[in-house]
C-alpha positions as a LaTeX table, in Angstrom:
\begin{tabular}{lrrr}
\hline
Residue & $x$ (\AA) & $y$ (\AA) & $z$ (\AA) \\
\hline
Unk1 & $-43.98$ & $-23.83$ & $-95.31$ \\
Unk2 & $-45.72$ & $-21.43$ & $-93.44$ \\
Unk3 & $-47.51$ & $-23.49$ & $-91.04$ \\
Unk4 & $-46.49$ & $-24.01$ & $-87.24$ \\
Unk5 & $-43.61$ & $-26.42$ & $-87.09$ \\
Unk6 & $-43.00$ & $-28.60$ & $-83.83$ \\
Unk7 & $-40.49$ & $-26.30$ & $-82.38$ \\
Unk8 & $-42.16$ & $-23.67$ & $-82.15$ \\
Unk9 & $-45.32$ & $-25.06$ & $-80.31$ \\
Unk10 & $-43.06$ & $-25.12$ & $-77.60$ \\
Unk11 & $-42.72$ & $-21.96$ & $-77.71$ \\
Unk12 & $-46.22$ & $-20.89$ & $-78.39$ \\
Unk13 & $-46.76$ & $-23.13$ & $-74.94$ \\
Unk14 & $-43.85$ & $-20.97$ & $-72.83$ \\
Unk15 & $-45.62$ & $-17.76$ & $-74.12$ \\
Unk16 & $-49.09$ & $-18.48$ & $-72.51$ \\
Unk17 & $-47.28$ & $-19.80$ & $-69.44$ \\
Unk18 & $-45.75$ & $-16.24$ & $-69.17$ \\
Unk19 & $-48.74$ & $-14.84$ & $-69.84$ \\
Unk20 & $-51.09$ & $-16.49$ & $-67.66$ \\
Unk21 & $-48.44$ & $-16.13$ & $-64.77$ \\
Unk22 & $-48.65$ & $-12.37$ & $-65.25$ \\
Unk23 & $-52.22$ & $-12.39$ & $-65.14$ \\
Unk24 & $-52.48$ & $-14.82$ & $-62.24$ \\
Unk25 & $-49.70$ & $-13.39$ & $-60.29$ \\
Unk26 & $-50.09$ & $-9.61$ & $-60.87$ \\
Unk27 & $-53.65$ & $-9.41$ & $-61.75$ \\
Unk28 & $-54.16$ & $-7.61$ & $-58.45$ \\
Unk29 & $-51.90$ & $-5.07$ & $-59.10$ \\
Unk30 & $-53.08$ & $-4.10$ & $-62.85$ \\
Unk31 & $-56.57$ & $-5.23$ & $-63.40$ \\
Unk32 & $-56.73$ & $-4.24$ & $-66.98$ \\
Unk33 & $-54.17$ & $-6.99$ & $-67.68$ \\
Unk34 & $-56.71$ & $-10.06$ & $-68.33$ \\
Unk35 & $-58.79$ & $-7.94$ & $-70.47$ \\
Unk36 & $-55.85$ & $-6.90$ & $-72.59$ \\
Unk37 & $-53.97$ & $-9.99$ & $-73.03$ \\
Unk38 & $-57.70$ & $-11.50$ & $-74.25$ \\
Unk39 & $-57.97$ & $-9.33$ & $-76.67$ \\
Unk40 & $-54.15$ & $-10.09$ & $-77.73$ \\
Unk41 & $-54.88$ & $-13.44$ & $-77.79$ \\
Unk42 & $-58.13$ & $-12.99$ & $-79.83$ \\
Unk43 & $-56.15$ & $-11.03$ & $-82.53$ \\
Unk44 & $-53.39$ & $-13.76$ & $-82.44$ \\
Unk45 & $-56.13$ & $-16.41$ & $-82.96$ \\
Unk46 & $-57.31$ & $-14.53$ & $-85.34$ \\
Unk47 & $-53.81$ & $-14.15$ & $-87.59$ \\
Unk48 & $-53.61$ & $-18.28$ & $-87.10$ \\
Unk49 & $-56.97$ & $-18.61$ & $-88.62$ \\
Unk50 & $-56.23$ & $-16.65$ & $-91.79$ \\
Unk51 & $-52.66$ & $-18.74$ & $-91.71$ \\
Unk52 & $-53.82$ & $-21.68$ & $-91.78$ \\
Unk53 & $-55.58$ & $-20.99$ & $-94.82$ \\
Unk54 & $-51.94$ & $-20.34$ & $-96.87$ \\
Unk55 & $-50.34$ & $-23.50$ & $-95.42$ \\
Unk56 & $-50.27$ & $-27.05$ & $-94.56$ \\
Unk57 & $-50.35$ & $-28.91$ & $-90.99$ \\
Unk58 & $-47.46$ & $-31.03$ & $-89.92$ \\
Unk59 & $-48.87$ & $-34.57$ & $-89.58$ \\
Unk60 & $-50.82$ & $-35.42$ & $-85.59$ \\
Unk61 & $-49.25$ & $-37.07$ & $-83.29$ \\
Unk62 & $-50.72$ & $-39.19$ & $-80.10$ \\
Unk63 & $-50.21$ & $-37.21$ & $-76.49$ \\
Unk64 & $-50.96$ & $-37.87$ & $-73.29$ \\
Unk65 & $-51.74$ & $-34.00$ & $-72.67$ \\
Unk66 & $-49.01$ & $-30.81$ & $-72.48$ \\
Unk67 & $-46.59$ & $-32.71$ & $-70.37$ \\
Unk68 & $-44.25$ & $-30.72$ & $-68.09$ \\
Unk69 & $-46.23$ & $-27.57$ & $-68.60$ \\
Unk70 & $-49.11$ & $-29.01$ & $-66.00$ \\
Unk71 & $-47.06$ & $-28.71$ & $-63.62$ \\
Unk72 & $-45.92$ & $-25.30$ & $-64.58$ \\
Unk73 & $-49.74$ & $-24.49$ & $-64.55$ \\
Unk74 & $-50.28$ & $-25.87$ & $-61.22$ \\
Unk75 & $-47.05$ & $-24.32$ & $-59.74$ \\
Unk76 & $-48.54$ & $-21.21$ & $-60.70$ \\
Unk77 & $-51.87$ & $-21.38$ & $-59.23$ \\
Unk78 & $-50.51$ & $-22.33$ & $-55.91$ \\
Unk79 & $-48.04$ & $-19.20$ & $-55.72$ \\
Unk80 & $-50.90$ & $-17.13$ & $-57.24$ \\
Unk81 & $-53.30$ & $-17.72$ & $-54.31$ \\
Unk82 & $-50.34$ & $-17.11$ & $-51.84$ \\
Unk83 & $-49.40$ & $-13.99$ & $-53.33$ \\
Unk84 & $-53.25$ & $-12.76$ & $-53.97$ \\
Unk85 & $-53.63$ & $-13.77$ & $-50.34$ \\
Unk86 & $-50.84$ & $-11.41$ & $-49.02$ \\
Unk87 & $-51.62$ & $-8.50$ & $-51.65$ \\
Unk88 & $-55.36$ & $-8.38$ & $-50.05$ \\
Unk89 & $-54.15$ & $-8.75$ & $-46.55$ \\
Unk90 & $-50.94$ & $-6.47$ & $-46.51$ \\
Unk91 & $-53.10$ & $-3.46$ & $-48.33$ \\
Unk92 & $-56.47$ & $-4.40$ & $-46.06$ \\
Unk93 & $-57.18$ & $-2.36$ & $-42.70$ \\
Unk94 & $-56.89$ & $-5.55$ & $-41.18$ \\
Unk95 & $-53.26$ & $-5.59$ & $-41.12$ \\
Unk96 & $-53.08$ & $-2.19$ & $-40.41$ \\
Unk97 & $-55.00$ & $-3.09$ & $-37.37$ \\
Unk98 & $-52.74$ & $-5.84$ & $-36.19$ \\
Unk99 & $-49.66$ & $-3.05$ & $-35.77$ \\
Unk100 & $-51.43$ & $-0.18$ & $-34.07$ \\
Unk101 & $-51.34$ & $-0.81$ & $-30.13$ \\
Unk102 & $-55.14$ & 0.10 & $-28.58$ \\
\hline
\end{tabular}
C-alpha cells in the first residue's frame, strides 16, 4: 500500500513543526526561508496529489484536533516573538544608543 499509514502522519506533523519553527524563529535572520520552504511544501503537496491517485486511504477516524502539537505551535509563537523582539532590538541603533555615554 502506498498510501500514508498512521505512523507516519506523526511524522509528517513533527516535520512542519520543524519547519515552521525555523521559519518563525530564524525568519529574521534568512528571509528567503518562508518563500523556499512554500515552494517545498507546494512540490510535496503536489507528489501527495499524484499519490493518492495509485493508492488507497486508511479508514477516518474522529479527533478532537492535532493534540499535543498545539501546544508545540503555541510554544513556538511565544519564543518566536521573544526572539524577533531581541533580534530587532540588539541589531537597532536603539541599543546601540543605550551603551554609548553622552
Amino acid at each position: 500500500m502506498l498510501g500514508v499509514g498512521k505512523g507516519d502522519i506523526v511524522d509528517n506533523y513533527m516535520q512542519l513543526i520543524v519547519q515552521f519553527g525555523f521559519i518563525v524563529l530564524f525568519g529574521g535572520v534568512f528571509p528567503p526561508a518562508a518563500l523556499l520552504s512554500s515552494f517545498t511544501n507546494f512540490i510535496q503537496i503536489a507528489s501527495q496529489m499524484r499519490n493518492f491517485s495509485y493508492s488507497r486511504r486508511f479508514k477516518a477516524e474522529v479527533s478532537n484536533g492535532i493534540g499535543s502539537f498545539t501546544n508545540c505551535l503555541e510554544i513556538l509563537t511565544k519564543l518566536s516573538v521573544i526572539t524577533n523582539s531581541l533580534i530587532l532590538f540588539f541589531t537597532s541603533h536603539a541599543f546601540q544608543r543605550l551603551l554609548v555615554k553622552v
